[in-house]
C-alpha positions as CSV (number, residue, x, y, z in Angstrom):
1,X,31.9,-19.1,-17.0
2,X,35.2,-20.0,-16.8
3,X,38.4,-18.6,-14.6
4,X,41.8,-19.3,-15.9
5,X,44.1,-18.8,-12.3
6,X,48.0,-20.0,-12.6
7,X,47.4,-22.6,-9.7
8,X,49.4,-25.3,-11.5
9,X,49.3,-28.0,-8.2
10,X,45.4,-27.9,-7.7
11,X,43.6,-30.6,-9.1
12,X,40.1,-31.8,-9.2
13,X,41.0,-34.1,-6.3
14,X,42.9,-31.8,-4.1
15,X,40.4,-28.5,-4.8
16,X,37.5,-29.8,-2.9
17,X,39.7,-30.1,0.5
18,X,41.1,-27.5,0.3
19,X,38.3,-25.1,-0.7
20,X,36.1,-26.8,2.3
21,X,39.3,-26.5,5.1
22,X,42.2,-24.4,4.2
23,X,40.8,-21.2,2.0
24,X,44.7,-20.3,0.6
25,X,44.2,-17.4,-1.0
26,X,41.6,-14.8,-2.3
27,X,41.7,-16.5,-6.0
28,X,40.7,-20.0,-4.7
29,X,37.4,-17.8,-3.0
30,X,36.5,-16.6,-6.2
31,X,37.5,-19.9,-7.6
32,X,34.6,-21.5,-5.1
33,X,32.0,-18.5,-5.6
34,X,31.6,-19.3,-9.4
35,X,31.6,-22.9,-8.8
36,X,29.3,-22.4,-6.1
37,X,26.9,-19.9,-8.3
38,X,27.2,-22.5,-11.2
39,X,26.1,-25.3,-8.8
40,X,23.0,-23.4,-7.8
41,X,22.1,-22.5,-11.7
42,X,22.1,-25.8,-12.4
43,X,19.8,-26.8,-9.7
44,X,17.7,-23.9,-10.6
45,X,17.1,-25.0,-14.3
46,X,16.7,-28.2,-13.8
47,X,14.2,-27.6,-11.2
48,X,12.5,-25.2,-13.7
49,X,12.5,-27.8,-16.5
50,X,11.0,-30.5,-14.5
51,X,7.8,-28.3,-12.9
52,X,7.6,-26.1,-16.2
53,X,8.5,-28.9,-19.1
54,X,11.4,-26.9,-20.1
55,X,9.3,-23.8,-20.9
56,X,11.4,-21.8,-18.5
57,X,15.2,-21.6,-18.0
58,X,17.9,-18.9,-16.2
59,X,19.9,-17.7,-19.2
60,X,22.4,-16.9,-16.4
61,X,23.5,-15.5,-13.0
62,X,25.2,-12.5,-12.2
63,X,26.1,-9.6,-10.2
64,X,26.4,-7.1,-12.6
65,X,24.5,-6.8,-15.8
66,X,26.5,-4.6,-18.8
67,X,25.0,-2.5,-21.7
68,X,27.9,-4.6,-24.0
69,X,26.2,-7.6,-22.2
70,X,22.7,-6.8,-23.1
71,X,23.3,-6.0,-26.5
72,X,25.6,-9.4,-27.5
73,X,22.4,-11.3,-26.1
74,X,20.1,-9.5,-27.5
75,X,22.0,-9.3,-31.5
76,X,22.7,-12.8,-31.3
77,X,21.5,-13.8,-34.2
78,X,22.3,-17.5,-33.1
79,X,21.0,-17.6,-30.1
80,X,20.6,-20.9,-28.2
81,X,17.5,-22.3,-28.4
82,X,18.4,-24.0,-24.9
83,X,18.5,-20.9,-22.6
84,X,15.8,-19.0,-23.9
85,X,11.8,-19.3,-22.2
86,X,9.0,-19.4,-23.7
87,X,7.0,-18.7,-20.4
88,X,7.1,-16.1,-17.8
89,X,9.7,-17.9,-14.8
90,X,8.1,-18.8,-11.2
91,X,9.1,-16.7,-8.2
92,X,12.7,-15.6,-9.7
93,X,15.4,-14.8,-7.3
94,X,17.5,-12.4,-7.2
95,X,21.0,-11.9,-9.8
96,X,18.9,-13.9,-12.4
97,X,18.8,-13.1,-16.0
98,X,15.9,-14.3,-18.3
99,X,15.7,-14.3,-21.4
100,X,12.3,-14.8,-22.9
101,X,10.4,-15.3,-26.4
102,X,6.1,-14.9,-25.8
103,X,3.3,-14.8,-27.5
104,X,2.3,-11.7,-26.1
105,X,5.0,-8.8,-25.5
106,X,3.4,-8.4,-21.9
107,X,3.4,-12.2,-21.1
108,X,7.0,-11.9,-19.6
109,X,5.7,-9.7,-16.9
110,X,3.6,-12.9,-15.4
111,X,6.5,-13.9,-13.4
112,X,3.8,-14.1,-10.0
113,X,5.4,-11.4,-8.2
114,X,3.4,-7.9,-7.7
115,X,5.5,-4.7,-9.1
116,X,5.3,-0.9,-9.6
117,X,6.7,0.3,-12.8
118,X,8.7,3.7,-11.5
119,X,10.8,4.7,-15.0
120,X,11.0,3.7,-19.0
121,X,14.0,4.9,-21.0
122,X,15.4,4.3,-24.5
123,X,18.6,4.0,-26.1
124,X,19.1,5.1,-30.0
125,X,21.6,2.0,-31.1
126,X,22.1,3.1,-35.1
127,X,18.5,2.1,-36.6
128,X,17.4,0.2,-33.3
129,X,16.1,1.6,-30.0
130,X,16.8,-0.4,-26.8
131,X,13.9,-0.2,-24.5
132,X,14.5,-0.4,-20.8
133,X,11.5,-0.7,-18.0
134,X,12.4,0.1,-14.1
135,X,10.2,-1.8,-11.8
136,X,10.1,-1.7,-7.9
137,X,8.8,-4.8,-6.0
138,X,5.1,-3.7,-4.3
139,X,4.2,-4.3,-0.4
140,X,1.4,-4.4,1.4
141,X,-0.4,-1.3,2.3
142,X,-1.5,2.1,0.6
143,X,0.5,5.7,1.3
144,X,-0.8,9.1,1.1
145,X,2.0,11.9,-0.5
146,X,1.6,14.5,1.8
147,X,0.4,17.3,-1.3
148,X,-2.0,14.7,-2.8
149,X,-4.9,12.5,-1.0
150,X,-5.0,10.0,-3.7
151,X,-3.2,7.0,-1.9
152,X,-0.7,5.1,-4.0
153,X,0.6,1.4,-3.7
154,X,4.1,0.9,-1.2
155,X,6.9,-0.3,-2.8
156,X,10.8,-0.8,-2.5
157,X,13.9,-0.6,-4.6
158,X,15.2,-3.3,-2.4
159,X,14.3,-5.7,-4.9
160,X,14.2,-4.7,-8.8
161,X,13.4,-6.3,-12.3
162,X,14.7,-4.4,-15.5
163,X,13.5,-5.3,-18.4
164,X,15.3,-5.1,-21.7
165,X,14.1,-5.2,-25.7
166,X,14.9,-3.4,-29.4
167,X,11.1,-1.7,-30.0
168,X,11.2,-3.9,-33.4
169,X,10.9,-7.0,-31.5
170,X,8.8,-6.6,-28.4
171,X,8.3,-10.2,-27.9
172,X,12.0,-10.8,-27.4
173,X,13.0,-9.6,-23.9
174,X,15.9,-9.9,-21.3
175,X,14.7,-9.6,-18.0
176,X,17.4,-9.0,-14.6
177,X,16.5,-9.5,-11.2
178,X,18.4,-7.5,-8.6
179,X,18.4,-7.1,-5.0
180,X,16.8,-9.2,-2.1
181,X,13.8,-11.4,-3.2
182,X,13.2,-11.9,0.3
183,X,11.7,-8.7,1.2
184,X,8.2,-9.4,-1.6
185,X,5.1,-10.7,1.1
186,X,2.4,-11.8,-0.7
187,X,-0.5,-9.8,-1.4
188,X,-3.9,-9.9,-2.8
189,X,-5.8,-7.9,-5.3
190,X,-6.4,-4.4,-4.7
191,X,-10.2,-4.8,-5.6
192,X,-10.3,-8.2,-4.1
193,X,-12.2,-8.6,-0.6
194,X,-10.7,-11.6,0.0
195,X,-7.3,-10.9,1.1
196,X,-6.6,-14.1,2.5
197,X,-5.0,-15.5,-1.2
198,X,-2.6,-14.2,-3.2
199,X,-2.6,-12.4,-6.1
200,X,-1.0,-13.8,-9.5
201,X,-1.4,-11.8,-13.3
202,X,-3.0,-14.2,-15.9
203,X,-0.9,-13.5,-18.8
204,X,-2.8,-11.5,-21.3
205,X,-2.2,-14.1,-24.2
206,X,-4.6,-16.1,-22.3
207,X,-7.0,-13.3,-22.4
208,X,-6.6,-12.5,-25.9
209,X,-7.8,-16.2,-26.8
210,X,-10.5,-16.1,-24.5
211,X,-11.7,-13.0,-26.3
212,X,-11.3,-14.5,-29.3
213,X,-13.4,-17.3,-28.9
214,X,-15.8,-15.5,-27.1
215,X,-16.2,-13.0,-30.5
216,X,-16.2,-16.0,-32.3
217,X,-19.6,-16.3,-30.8
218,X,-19.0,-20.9,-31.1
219,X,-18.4,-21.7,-27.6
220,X,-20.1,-20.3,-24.1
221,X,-18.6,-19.4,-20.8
222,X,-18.2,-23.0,-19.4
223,X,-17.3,-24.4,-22.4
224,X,-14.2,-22.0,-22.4
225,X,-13.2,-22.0,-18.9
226,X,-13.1,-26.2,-19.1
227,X,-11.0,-26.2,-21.9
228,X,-8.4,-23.8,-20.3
229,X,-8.5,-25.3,-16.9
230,X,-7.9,-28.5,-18.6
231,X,-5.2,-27.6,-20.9
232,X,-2.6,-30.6,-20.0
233,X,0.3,-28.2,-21.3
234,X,0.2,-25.5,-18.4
235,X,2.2,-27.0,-15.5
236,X,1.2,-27.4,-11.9
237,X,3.1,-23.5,-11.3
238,X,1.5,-21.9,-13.9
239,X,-2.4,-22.6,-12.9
240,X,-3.9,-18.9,-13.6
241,X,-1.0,-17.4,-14.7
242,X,-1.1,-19.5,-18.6
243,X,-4.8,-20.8,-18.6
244,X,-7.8,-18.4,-16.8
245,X,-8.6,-18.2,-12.7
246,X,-12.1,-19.1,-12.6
247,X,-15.7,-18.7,-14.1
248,X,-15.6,-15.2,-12.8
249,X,-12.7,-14.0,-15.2
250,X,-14.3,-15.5,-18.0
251,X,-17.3,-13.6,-17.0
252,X,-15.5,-10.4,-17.0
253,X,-14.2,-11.0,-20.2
254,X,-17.8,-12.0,-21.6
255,X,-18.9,-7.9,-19.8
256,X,-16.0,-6.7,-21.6
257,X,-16.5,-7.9,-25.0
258,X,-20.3,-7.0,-24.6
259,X,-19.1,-3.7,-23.8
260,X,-17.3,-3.1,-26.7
261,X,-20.1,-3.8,-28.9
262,X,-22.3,-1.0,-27.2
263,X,-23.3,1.6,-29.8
264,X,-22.0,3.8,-26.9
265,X,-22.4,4.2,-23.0
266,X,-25.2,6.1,-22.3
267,X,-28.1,3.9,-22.1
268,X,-30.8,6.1,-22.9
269,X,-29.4,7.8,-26.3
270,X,-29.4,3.4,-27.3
271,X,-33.1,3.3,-26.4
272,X,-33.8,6.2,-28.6
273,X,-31.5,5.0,-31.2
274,X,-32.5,1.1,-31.4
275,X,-36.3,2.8,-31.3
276,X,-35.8,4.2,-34.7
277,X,-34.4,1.3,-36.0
278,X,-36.1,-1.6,-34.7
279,X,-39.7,-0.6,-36.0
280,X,-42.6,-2.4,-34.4
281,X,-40.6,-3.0,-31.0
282,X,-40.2,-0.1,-29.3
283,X,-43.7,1.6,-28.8
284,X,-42.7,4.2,-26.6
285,X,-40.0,5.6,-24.7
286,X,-40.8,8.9,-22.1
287,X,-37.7,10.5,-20.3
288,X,-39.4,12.7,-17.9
289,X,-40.1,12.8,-14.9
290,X,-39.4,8.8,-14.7
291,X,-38.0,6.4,-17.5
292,X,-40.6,4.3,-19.1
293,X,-40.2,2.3,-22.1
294,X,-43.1,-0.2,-23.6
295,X,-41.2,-2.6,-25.4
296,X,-42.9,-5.7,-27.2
297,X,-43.3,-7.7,-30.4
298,X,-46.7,-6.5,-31.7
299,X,-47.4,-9.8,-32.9
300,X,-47.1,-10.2,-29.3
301,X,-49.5,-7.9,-27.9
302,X,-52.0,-8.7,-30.1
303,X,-52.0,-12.1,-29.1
304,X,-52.1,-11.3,-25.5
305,X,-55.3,-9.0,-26.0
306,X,-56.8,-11.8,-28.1
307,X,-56.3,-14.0,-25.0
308,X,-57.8,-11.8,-22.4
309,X,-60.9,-10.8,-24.7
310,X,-61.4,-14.8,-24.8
311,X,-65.2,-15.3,-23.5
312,X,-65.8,-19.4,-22.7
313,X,-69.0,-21.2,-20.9
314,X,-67.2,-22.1,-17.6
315,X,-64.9,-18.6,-17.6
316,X,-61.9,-20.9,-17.0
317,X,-59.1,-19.0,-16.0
318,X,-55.3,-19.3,-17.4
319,X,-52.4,-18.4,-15.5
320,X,-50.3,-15.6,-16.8
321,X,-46.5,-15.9,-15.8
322,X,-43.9,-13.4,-16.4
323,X,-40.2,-13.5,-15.0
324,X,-38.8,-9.8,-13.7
325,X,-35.1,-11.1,-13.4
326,X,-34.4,-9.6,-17.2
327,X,-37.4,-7.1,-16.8
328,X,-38.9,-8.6,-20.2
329,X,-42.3,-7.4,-19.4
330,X,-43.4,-4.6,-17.1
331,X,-46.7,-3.7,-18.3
332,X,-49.8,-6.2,-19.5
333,X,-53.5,-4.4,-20.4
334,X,-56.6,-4.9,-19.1
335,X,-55.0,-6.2,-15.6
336,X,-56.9,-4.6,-13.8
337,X,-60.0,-4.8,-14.6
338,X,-60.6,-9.0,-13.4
339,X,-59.5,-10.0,-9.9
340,X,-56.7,-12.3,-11.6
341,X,-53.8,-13.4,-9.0
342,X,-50.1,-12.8,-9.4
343,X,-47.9,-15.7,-8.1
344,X,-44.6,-14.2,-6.6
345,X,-41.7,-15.0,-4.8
346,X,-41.9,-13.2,-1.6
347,X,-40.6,-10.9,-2.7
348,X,-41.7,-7.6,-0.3
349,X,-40.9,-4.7,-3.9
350,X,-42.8,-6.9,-6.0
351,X,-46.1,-7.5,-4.2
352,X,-46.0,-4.2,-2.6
353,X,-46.0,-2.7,-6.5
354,X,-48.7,-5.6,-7.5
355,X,-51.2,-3.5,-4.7
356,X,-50.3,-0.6,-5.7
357,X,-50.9,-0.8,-9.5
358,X,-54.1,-4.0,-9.3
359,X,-55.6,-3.3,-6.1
360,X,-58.3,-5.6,-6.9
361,X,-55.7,-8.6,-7.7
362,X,-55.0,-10.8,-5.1
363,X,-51.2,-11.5,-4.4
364,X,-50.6,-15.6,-4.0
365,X,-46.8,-16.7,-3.1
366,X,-44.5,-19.6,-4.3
367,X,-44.3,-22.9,-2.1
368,X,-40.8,-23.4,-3.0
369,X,-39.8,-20.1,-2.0
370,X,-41.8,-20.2,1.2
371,X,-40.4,-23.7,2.5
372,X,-36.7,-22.6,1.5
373,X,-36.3,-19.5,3.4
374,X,-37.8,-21.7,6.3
375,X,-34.8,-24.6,5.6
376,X,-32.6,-21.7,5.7
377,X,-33.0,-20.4,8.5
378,X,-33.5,-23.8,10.4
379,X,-29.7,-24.0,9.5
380,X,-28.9,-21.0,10.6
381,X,-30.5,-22.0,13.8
382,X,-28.3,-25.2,14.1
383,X,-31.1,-27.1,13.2
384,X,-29.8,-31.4,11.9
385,X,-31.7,-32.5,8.8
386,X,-33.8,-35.3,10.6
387,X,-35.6,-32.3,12.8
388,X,-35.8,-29.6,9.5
389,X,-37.1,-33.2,7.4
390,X,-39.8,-32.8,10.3
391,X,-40.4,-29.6,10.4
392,X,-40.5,-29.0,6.4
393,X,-43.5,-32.1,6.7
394,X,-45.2,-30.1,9.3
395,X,-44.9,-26.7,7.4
396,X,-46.6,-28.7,4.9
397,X,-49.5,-30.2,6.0
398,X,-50.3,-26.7,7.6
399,X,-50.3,-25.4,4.1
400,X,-53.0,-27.8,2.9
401,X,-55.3,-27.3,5.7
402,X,-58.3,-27.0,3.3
403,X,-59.5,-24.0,5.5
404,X,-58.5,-21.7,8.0
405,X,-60.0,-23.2,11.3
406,X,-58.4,-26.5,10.0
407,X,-55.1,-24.9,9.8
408,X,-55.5,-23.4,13.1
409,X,-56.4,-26.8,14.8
410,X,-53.6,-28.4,13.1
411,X,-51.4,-25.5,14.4
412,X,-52.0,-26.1,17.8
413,X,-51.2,-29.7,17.9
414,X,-48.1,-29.4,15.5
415,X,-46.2,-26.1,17.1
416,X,-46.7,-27.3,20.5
417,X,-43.7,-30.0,19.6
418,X,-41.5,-27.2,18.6
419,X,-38.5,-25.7,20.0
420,X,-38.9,-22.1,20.9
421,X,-36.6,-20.7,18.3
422,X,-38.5,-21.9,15.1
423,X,-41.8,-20.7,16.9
424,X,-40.9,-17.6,17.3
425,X,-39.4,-17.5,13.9
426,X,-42.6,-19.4,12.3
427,X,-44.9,-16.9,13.5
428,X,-43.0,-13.7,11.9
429,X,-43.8,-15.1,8.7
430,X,-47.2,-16.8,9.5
431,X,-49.0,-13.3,7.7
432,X,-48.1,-14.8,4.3
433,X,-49.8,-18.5,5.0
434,X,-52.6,-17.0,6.4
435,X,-53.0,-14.6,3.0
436,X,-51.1,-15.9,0.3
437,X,-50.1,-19.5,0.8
438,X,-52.9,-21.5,2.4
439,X,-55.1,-24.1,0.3
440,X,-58.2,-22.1,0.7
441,X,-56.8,-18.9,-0.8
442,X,-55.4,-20.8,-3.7
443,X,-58.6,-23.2,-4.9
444,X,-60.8,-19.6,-4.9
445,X,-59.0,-20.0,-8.9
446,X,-59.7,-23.0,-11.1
447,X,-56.6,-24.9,-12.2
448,X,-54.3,-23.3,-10.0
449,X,-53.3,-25.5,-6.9
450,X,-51.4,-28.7,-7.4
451,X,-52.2,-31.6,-5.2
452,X,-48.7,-32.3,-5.2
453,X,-46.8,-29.1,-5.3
454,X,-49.3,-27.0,-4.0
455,X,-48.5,-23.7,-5.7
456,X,-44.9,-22.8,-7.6
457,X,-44.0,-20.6,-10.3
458,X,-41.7,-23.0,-12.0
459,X,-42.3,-22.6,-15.2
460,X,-41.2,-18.6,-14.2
461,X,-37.9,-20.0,-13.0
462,X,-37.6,-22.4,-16.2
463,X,-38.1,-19.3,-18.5
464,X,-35.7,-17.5,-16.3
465,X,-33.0,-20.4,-16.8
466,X,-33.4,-20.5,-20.3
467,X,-32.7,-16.7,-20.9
468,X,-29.8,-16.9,-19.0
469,X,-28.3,-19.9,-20.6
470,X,-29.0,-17.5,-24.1
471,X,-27.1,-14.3,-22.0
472,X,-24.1,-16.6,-21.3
């Protein structure tokens, strides 16, 4: 901008002092405002280039923003190149105009500020309609209308953004910041429960790709979130805003899109559906009084049966493992009618069902699981590594006490060495050595404890990470 003023002695050597000591008159004021407002555009660009590569730049600054004004920048059919963005800008300030071309015709809105959309209008311009969007800047906090108990977000016309675009050309939009940028605190999420960071949109061009590659059905969840978190093209300012948060927004997506492929909401009418369908799978399927299903490849169950019909010299037992996380099995026949164990994790639902539904069956529990609980809590306790080292090898030996007097007299000469916290702890969970863990339980069953390992169900948790890997 340019003011012509009919100041025929000021020069470019004489303005500056007198600007900075004298102040003549109202039109050198002005004079210095512009310069001044210039100045700090300048800065403000160049400072946008260098973080953002050029992506973002202030198409100008000013006070008042004019219908005639939108329109000429908007109709310019040659527009320059040079002032318009091509990514939402950082933290604007106030009196800034923006003009921005996106991929997406929401991608401006990424600007990293929260905001409450409180009016829309449009303007019939011959065969165009101008769209215009009123925004509020939001503030912490919740309020409650005093008709209504829903509570609504706080906000404040202190500090606006208006946004501006012709409906044929949505990705094309002129964006004015108004008011006192000072007044926006950072807030979090409103679903978030950690309200310690602050809250930044992810453009929802980023979220279309993901959910295109993720329909694609090439690439998995990590192999998508490393290639956005490395994209060298999104600058240092626009980390989450142009490439995706974390693993857990991937994730959502991946829910989403799984969603949408649901042949509807209602789990139980899919059951019935898939059974009609999927002939030789589905078995049965009662409602009432309890949901049961018996689903199982019948290949499948007739090789189980075949298995547990098997009649050899030595009766040799097999083990029979089965991994609840994805409830792929529920129900195996003939169970119950051999005293065959079930290896578990502890966990109290699981072996309480197990003596409900086998009485006979003896319940025998994981090492791994047993040993990391107690590691856990040893930490919890304050516990260093060299004494939970010692007291992991102690919780060990006790386990292969070939016999229960030996593990007693071990007991005695072991715990006496320990501090009273992990006694008292030790002996709350001594019931499941003494029943499910020790030696002598396990060697009652052929082929079942390890001299090394004792007793695990790895290959349960190696099943259980291979279907997961598949889920992702």
């Amino acid at each position: 901008m340019s003011l012509a003023l009919p100041l025929p002695l000021l020069t470019e050597h004489t303005r500056p002092l007198l600007t900075e000591h004298t102040r003549l008159t109202p039109y050198l004021d002005a004079l210095q405002t512009q310069d001044q407002d210039a100045f700090q555009t300048q800065d403000r660009n160049a400072l946008q280039k260098q973080v953002s590569g050029g992506g973002v730049v202030i198409y100008q600054t000013t006070n008042t923003l004019y219908q005639s004004d939108i329109l000429n920048i908007l109709c310019d059919q040659l527009q320059d190149e040079s002032r318009i963005s091509d990514i939402p800008p950082m933290k604007p300030r106030a009196n800034e105009l923006y003009l921005i071309r996106s991929e997406h015709e929401d991608d401006w809105k990424c600007d990293q500020y929260q905001w409450i959309n409180y009016g829309n209008s449009s303007v019939t311009m011959g065969n165009k309609i101008l769209k215009k969007k009123f925004y509020k800047i939001k503030l912490p906090g919740m309020k409650t209308n005093n008709a209504k108990t829903k509570k609504r977000p706080v906000g404040s016309l202190d500090f606006k953004r208006t946004a501006y675009y012709f409906e044929d050309n949505k990705t094309l939009v002129l964006v004015y910041y108004e008011g006192d940028e000072t007044v926006y605190v950072p807030t979090h999420h409103g679903n978030s429960k950690k309200t310690a960071s602050e809250f930044a949109r992810t453009a929802p061009s980023v979220l279309r790709r993901i959910e295109n590659a993720l329909q694609s059905g090439d690439k998995t969840t990590m192999d998508i979130y490393r290639e956005s978190v490395c994209d060298l093209a999104v600058p240092g300012t626009h980390q989450g805003i142009l490439n995706v948060r974390n693993v857990k927004q991937v994730e959502n997506i991946v829910r989403k899109v799984n969603e949408d492929k649901r042949i509807s909401k209602d789990d139980v009418y899919n059951l019935v559906l898939l059974a009609y369908h999927l002939e030789g799978l589905i078995h049965e399927v009662t409602v009432f009084p309890d949901l049961t299903s018996i689903i199982a490849l019948s290949d499948m169950i007739s090789i189980v049966n075949q298995l547990l019909d098997v009649n050899t010299t030595d009766d040799i037992p097999f083990v029979f493992f089965y991994d609840t996380t994805f409830k792929l099995a529920s129900l195996f026949p003939k169970l119950n009618k051999k005293a065959i164990p079930f290896v578990t994790d502890r966990e109290p639902g699981l072996v309480n069902a197990i003596k409900k539904n086998f009485s006979n069956c003896d319940v025998v529990m994981c090492w791994n699981h047993l040993i990391n609980d107690f590691k856990f809590n040893l930490q919890k306790m304050g516990a260093g590594s060299d004494n939970i080292a010692v007291y992991v090898s102690n919780v060990r030996e006790l386990l292969r006490s070939s016999s229960e007097q030996g593990y007693e007299e071990r007991k005695k000469l072991l715990l006496s060495k320990w501090s009273q916290g992990v006694y008292s702890y030790f002996m709350k969970v001594e019931k499941d050595i003494l029943k499910h863990c020790g030696k002598w339980i396990i060697e009652k069953y052929p082929n079942l404890y390890d001299p090394f390992s004792g007793l695990t169900n790895n290959p349960c948790e190696s099943i259980h990470e291979r279907c997961d890997q598949t889920l992702k």
